[in-house]
C-alpha positions in Angstrom: 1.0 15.8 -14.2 0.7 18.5 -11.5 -1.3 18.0 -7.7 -4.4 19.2 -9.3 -4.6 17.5 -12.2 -3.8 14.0 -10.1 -6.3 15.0 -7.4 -9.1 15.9 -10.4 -8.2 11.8 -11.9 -8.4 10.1 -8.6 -11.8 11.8 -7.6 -13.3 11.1 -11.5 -11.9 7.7 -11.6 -11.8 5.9 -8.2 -14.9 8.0 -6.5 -17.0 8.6 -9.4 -15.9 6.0 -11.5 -16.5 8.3 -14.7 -19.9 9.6 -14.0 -19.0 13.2 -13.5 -16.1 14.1 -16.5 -16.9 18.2 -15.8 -15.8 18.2 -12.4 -14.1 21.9 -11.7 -11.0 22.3 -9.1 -13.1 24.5 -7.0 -16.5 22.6 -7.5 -17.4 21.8 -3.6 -17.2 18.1 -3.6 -19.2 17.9 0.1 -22.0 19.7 -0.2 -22.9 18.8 -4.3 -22.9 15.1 -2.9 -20.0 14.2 -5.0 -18.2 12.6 -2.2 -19.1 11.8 1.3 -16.8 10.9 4.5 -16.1 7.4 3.3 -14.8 9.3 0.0 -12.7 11.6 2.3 -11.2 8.8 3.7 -10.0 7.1 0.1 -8.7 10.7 -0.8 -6.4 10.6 2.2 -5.4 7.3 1.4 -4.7 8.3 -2.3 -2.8 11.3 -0.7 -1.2 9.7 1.6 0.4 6.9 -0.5 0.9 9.4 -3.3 2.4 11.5 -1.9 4.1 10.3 1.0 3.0 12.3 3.8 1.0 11.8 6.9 -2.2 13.4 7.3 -3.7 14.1 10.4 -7.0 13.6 12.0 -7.1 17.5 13.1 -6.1 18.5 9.5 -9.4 16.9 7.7 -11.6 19.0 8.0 -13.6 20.8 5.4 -11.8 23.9 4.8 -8.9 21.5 3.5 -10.7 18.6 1.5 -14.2 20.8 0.1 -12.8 21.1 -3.4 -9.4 19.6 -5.7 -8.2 23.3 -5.3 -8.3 23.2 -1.9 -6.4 20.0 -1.1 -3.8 21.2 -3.3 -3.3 24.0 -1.6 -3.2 22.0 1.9 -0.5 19.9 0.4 1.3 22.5 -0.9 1.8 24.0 2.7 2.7 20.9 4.1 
């Protein structure tokens, strides 16, 4: 299973627990409501253990964590 594909499960499963099964990769997951900063903070968590990297405070911001595309692309330059 690829970055995207994990991302896409943890957000459906964890944060929406299965309300939202069209979710894109590039859907903004801020501003439709689908997650908020609490949700952020899970998703770093997830990413964090998952993955095995740190992620810093100055790196969340929303230009890195607005969409599953997005965060993939952040992890894949770090």
């Amino acid at each position: 299973m690829d970055r995207k594909t994990e991302l896409m499960e943890f957000v459906k499963e964890e944060l929406l627990h299965g309300r939202k099964s069209d979710l894109r990769d590039d859907e903004d997951l801020l501003s439709a409501g689908i997650i908020d900063s609490l949700g952020i903070l899970q998703l770093v968590g997830f990413v964090e253990k998952r993955y095995g990297v740190q992620v810093p405070d100055e790196d969340v911001v929303y230009e890195n964590f607005h969409s599953i595309r997005a965060l993939a692309d952040y992890l894949g330059r770090n």
